[in-house]
Steps between C-alpha positions, in 0.01 A plus 500: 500500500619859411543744759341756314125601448287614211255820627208561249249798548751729667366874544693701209567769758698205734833595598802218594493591832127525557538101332780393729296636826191259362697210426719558807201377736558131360904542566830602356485702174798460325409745177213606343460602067181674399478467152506858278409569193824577307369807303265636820683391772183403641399211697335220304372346780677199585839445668705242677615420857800351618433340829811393693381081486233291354301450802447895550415460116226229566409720854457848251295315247248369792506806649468771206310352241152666469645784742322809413789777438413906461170371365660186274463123570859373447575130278787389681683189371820342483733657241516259190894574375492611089703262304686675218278436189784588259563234276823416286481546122749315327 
């Protein structure tokens, strides 16, 4: 199991810190990334959450999945890691 989280349905206005004080109520937050749009710079509602093992992982999911949030219900899983889709030619 990862030690990292997937958080759907964050509030666009959501700051790291205001993330790491919510998450911090299941245990140790290692790091936090909200998601941005690269030409905005705004949120697009989603980010990830490092928590520091996988039993604090399983302990955040339990505890803030469904959490309402500054008016959002959160859609907190377990961080699935990309694989790199690039293939070789030739």
């Amino acid at each position: 199991m990862s030690k990292r989280l997937y958080v759907g349905n964050i509030p666009f206005k959501l700051t790291d810190e205001e993330l790491v004080e919510a998450f911090s109520t299941s245990g140790k937050v290692i790091g936090v990334f909200i998601v941005k749009d690269k030409e905005t710079g705004k949120s697009k509602g989603y980010a990830f959450v490092e928590m520091e093992s996988e039993d604090l992982v399983k302990k955040a999911i339990v505890d803030m999945n469904g959490k309402l949030l500054s008016g959002r219900v959160l859609k907190v899983s377990e961080a699935v890691e990309r694989r790199d889709v690039r293939k070789d030619v030739g």
